[in-house]
Backbone atoms as SQL, in Angstrom:
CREATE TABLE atoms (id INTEGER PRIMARY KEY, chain TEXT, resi INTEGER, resn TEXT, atom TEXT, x REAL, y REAL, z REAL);
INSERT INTO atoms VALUES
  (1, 'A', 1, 'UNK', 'N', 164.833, 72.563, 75.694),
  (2, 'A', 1, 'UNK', 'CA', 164.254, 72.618, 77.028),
  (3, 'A', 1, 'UNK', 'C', 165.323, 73.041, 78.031),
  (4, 'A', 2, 'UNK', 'N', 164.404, 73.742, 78.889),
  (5, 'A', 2, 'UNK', 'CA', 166.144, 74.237, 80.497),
  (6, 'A', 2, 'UNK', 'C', 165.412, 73.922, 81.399),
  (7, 'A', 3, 'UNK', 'N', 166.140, 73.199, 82.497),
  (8, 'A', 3, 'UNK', 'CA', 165.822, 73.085, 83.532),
  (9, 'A', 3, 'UNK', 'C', 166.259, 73.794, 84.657),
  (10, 'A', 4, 'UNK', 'N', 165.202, 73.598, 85.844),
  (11, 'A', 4, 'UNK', 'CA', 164.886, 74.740, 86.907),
  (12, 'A', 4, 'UNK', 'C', 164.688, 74.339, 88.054),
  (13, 'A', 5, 'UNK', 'N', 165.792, 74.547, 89.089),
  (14, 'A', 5, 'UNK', 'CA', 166.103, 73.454, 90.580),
  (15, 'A', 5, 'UNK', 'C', 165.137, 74.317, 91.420),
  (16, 'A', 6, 'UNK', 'N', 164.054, 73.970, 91.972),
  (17, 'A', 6, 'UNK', 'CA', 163.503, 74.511, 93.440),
  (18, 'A', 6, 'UNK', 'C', 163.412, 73.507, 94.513),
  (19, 'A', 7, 'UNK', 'N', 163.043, 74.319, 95.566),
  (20, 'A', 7, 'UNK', 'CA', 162.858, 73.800, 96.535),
  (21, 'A', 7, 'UNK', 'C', 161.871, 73.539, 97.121),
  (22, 'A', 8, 'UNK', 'N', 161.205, 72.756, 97.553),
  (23, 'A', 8, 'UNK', 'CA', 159.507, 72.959, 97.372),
  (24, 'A', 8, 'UNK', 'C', 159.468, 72.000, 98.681),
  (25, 'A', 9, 'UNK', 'N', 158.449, 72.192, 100.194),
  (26, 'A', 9, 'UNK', 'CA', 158.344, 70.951, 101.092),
  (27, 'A', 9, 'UNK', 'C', 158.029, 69.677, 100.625),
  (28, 'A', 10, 'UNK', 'N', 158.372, 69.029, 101.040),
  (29, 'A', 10, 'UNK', 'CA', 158.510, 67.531, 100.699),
  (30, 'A', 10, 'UNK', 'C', 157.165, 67.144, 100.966),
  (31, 'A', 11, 'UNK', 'N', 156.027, 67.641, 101.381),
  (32, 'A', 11, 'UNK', 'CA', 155.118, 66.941, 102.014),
  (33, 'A', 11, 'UNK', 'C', 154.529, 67.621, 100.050),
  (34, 'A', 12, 'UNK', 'N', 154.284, 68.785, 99.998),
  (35, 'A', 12, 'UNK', 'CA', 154.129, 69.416, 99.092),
  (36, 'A', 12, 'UNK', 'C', 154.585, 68.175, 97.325),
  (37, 'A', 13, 'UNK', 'N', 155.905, 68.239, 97.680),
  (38, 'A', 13, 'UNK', 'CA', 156.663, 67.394, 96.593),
  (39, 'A', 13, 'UNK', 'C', 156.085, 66.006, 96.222),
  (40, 'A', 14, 'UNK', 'N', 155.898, 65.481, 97.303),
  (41, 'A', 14, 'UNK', 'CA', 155.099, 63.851, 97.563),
  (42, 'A', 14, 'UNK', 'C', 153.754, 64.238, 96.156),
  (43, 'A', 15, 'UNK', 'N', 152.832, 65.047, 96.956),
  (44, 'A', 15, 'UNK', 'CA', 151.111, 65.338, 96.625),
  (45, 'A', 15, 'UNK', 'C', 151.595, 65.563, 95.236),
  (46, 'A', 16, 'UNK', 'N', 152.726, 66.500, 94.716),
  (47, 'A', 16, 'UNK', 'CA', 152.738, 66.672, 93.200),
  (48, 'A', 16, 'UNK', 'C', 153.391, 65.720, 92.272),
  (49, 'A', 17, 'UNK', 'N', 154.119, 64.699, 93.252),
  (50, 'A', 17, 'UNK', 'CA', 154.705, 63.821, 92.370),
  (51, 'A', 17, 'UNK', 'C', 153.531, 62.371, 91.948),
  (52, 'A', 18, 'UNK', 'N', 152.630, 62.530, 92.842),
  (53, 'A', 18, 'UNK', 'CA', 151.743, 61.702, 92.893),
  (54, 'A', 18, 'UNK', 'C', 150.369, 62.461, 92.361),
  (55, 'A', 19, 'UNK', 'N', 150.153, 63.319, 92.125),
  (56, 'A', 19, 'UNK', 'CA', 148.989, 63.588, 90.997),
  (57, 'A', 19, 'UNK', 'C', 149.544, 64.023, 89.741),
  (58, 'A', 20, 'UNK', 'N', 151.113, 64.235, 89.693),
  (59, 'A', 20, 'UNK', 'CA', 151.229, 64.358, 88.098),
  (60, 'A', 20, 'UNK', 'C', 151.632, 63.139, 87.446),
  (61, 'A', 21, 'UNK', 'N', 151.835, 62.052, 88.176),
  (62, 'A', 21, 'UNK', 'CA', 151.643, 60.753, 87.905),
  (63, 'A', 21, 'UNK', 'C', 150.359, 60.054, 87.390),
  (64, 'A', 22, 'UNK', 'N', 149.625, 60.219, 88.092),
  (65, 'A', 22, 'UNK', 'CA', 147.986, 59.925, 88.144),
  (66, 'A', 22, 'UNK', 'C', 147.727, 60.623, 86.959),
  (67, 'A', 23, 'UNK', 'N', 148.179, 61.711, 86.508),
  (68, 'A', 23, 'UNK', 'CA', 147.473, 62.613, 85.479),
  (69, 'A', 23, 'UNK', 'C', 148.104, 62.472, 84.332),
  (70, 'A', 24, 'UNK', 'N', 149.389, 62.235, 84.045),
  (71, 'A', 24, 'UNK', 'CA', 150.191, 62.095, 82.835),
  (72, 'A', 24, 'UNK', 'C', 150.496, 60.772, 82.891),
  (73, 'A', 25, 'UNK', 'N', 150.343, 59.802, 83.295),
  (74, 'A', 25, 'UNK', 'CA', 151.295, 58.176, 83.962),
  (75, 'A', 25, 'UNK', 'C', 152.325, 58.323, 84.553),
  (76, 'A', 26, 'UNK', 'N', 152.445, 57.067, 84.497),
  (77, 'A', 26, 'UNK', 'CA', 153.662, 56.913, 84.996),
  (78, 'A', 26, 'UNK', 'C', 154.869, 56.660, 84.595),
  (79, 'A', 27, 'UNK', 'N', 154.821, 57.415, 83.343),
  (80, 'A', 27, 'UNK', 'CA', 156.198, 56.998, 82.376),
  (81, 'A', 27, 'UNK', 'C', 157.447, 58.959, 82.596),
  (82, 'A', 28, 'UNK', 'N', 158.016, 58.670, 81.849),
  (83, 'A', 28, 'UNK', 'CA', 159.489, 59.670, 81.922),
  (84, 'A', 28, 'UNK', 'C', 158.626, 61.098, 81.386),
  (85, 'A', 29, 'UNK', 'N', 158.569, 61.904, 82.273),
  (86, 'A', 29, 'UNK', 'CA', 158.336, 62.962, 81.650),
  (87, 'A', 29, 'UNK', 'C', 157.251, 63.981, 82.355),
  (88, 'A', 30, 'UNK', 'N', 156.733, 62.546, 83.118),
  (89, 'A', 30, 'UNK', 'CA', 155.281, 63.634, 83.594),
  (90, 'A', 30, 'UNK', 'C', 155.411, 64.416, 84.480),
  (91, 'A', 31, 'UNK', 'N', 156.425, 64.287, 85.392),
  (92, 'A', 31, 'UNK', 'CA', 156.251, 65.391, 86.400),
  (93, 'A', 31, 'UNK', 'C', 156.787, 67.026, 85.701),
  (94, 'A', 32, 'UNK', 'N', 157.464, 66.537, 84.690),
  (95, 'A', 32, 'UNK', 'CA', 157.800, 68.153, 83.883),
  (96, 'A', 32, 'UNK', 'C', 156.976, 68.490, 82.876),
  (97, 'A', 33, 'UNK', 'N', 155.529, 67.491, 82.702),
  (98, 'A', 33, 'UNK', 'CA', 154.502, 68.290, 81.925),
  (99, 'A', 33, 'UNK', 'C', 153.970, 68.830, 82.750),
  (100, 'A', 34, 'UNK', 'N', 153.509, 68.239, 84.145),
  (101, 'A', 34, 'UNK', 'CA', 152.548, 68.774, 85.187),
  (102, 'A', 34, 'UNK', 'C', 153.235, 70.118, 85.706),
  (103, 'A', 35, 'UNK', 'N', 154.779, 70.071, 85.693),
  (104, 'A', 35, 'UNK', 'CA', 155.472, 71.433, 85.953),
  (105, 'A', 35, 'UNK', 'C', 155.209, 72.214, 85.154),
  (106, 'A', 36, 'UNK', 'N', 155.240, 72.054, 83.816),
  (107, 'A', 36, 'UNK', 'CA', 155.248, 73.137, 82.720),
  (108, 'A', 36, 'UNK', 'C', 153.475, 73.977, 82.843),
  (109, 'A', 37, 'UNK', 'N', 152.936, 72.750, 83.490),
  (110, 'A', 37, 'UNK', 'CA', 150.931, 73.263, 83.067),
  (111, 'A', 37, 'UNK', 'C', 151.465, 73.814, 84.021),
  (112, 'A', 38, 'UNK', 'N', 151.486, 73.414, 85.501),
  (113, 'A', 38, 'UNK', 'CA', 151.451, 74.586, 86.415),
  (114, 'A', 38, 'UNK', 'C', 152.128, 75.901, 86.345),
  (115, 'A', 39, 'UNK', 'N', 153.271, 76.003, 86.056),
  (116, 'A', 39, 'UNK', 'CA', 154.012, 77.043, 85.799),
  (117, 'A', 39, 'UNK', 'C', 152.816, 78.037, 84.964),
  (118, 'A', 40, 'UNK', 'N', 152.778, 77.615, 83.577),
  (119, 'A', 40, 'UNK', 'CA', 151.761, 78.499, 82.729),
  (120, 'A', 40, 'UNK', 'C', 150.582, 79.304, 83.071),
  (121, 'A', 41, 'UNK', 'N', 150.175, 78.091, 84.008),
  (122, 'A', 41, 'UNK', 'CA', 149.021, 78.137, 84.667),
  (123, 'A', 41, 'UNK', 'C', 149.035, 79.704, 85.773),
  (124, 'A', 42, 'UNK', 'N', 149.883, 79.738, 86.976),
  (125, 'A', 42, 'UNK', 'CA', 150.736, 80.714, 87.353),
  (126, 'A', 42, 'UNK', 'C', 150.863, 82.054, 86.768),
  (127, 'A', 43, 'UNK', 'N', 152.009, 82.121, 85.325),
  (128, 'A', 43, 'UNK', 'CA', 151.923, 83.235, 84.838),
  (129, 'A', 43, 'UNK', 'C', 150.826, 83.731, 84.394),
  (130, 'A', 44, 'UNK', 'N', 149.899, 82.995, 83.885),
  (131, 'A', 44, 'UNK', 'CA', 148.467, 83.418, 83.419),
  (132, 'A', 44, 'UNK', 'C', 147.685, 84.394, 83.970),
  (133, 'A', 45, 'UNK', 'N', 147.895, 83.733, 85.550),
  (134, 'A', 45, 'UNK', 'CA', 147.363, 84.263, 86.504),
  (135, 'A', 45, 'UNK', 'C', 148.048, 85.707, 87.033),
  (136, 'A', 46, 'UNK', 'N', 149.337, 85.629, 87.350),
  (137, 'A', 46, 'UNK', 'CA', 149.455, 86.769, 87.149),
  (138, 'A', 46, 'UNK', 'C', 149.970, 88.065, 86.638),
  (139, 'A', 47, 'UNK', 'N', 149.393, 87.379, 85.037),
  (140, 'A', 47, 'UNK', 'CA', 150.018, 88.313, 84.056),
  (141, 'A', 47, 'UNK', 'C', 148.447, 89.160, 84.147),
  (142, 'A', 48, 'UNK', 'N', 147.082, 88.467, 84.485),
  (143, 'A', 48, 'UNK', 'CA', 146.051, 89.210, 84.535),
  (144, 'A', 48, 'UNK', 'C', 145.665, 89.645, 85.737),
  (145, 'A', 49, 'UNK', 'N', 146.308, 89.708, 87.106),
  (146, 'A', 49, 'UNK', 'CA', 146.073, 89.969, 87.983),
  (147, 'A', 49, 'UNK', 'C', 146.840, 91.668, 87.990),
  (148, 'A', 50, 'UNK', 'N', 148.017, 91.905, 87.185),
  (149, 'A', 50, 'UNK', 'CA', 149.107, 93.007, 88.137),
  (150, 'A', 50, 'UNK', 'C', 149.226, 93.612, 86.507),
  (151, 'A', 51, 'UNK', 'N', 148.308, 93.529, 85.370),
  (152, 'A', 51, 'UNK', 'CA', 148.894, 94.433, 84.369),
  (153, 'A', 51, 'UNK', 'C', 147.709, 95.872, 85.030),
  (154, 'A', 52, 'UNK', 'N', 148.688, 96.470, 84.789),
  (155, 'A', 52, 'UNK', 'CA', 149.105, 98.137, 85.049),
  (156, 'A', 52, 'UNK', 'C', 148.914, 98.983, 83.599),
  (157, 'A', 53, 'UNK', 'N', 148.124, 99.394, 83.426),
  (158, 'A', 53, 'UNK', 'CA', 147.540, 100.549, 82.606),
  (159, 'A', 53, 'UNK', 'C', 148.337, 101.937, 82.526),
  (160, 'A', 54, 'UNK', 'N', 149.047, 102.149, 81.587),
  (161, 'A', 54, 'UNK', 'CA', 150.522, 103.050, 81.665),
  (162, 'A', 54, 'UNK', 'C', 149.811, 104.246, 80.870),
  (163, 'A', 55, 'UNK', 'N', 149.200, 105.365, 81.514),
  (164, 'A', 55, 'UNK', 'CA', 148.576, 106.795, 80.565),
  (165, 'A', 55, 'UNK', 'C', 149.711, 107.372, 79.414),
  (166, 'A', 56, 'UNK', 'N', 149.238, 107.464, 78.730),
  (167, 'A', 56, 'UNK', 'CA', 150.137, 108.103, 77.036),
  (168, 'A', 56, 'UNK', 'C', 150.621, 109.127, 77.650),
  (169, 'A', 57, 'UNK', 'N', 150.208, 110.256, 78.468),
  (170, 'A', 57, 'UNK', 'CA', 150.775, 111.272, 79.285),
  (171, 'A', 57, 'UNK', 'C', 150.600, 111.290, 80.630),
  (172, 'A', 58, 'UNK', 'N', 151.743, 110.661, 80.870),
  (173, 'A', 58, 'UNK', 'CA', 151.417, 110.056, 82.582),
  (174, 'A', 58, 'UNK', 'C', 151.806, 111.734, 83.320),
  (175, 'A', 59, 'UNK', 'N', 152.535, 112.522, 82.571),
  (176, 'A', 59, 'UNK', 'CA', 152.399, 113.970, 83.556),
  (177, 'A', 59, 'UNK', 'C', 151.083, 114.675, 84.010),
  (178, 'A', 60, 'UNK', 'N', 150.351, 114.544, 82.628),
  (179, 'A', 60, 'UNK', 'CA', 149.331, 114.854, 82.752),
  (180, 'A', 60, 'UNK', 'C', 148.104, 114.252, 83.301),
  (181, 'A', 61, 'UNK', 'N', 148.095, 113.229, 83.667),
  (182, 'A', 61, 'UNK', 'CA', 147.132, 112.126, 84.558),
  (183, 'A', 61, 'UNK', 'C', 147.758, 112.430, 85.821),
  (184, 'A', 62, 'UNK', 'N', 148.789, 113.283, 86.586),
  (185, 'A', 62, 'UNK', 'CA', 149.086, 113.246, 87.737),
  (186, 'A', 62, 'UNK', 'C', 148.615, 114.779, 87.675),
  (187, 'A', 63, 'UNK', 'N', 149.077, 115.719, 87.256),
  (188, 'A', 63, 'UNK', 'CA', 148.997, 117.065, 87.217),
  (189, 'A', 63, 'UNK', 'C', 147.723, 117.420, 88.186),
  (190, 'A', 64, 'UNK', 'N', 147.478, 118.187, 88.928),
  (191, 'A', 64, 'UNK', 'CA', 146.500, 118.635, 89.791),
  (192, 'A', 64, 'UNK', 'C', 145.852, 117.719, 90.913),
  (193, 'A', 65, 'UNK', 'N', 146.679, 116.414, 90.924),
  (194, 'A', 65, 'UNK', 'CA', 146.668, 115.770, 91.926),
  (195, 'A', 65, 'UNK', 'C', 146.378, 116.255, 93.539),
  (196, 'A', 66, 'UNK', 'N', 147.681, 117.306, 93.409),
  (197, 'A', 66, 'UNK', 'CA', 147.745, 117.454, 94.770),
  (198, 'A', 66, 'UNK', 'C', 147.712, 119.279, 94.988),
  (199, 'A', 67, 'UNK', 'N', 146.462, 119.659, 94.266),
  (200, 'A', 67, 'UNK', 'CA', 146.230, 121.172, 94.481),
  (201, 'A', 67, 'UNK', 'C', 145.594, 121.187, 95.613),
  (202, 'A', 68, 'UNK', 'N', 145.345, 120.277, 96.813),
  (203, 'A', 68, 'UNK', 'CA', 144.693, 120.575, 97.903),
  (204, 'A', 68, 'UNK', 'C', 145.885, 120.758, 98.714),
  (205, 'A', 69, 'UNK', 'N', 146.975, 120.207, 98.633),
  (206, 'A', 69, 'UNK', 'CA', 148.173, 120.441, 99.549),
  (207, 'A', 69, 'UNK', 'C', 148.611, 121.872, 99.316),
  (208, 'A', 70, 'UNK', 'N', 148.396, 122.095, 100.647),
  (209, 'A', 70, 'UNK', 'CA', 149.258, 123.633, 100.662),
  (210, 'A', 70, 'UNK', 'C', 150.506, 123.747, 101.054),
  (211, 'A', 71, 'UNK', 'N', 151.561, 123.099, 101.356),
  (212, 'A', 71, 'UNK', 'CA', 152.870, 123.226, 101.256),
  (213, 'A', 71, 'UNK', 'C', 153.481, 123.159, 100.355),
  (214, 'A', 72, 'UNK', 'N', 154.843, 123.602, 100.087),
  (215, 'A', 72, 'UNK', 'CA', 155.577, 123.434, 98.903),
  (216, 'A', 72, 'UNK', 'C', 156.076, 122.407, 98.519),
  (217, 'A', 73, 'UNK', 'N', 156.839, 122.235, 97.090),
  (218, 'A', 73, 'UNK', 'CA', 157.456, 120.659, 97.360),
  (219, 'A', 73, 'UNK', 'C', 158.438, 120.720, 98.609),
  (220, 'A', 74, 'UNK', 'N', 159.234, 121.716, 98.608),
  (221, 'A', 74, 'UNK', 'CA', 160.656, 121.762, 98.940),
  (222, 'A', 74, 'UNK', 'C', 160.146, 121.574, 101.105),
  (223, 'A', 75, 'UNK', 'N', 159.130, 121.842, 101.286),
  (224, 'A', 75, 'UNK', 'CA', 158.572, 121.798, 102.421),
  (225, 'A', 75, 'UNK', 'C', 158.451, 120.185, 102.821),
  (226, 'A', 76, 'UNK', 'N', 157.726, 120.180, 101.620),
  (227, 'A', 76, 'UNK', 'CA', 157.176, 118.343, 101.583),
  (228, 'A', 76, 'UNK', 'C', 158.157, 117.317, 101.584),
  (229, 'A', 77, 'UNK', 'N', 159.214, 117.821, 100.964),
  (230, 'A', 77, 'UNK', 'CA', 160.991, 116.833, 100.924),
  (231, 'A', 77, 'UNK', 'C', 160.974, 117.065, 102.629),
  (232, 'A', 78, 'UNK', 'N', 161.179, 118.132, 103.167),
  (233, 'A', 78, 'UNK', 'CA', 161.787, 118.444, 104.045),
  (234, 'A', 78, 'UNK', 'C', 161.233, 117.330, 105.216),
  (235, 'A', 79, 'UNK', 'N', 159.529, 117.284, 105.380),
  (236, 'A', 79, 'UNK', 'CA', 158.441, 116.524, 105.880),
  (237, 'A', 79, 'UNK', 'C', 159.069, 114.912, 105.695),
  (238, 'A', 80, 'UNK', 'N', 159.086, 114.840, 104.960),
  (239, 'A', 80, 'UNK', 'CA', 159.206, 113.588, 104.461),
  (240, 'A', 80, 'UNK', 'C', 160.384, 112.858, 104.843),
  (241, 'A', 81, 'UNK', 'N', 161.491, 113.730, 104.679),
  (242, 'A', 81, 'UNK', 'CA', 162.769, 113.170, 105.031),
  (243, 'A', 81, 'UNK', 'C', 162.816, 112.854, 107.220),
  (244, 'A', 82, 'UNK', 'N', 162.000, 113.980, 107.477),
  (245, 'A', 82, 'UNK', 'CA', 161.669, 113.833, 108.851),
  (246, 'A', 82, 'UNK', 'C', 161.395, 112.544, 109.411),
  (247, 'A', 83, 'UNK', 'N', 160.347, 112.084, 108.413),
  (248, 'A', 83, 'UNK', 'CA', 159.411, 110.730, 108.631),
  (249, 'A', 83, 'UNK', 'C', 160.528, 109.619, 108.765),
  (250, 'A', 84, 'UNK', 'N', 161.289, 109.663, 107.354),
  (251, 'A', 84, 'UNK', 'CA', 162.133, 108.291, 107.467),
  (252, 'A', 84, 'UNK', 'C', 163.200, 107.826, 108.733),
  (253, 'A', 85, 'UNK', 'N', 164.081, 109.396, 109.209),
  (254, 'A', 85, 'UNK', 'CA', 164.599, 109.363, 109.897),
  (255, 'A', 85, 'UNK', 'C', 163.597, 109.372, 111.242),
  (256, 'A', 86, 'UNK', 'N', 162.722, 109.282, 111.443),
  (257, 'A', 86, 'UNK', 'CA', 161.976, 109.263, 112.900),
  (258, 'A', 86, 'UNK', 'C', 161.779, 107.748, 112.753),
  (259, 'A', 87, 'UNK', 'N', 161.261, 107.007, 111.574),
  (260, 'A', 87, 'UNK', 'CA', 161.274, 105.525, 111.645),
  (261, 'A', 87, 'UNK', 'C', 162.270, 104.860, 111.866),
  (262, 'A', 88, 'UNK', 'N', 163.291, 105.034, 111.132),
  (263, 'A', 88, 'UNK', 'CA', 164.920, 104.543, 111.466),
  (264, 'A', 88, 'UNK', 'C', 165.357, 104.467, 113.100),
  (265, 'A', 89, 'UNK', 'N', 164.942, 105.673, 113.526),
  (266, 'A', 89, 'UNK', 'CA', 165.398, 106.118, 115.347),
  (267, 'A', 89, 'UNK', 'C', 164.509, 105.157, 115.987),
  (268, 'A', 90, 'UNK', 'N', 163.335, 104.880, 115.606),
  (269, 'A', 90, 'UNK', 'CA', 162.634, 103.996, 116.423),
  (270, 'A', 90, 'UNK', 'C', 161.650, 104.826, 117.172);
C-alpha cells in the first residue's frame, strides 16, 4: 500500500471522516477504504467521461477538413501569429 497527503477543507474532512466511519466502523482502516472506494469511484468516472477515439489514419480523418479555406497555410501561420501577439498587447 502508498500513501497520499491532500489537502481537502476541513469542513469537507469532518463530513468524510464521519460517513466513512458510519460506513466501515469505527475501527483502523476505514477512512482509507472509504478513500480507496472514492478514489476508484472518480477514475471510473473519468476514465468514461474523456476516452478519446484515436482514427487508425488520423491524416486521413483530417484531410479535406479545411477545403473551404481559401488561404494558404503559410498565410494562415502568418494570421495566426497576428492573433497571439494582439492578445499578449492587450
Amino acid at each position: 500500500m502508498k500513501s497520499i497527503r491532500i489537502y481537502i477543507p476541513e469542513e469537507l474532512e469532518k463530513k468524510f471522516r464521519k460517513a466513512s466511519m458510519e460506513c466501515y466502523g469505527y475501527s483502523r482502516g476505514s477512512m482509507s477504504r472509504a478513500a480507496t472506494e472514492a478514489i476508484r469511484q472518480w477514475i471510473q468516472m473519468q476514465e468514461s467521461t474523456v476516452q478519446v477515439e484515436i482514427p487508425s489514419e488520423p491524416v486521413k480523418a483530417l484531410r479535406g477538413m479545411l477545403r473551404h479555406v481559401k488561404k494558404g497555410s503559410v498565410e494562415l501561420q502568418h494570421e495566426a501569429a497576428d492573433i497571439r501577439a494582439n492578445k499578449i498587447r492587450g
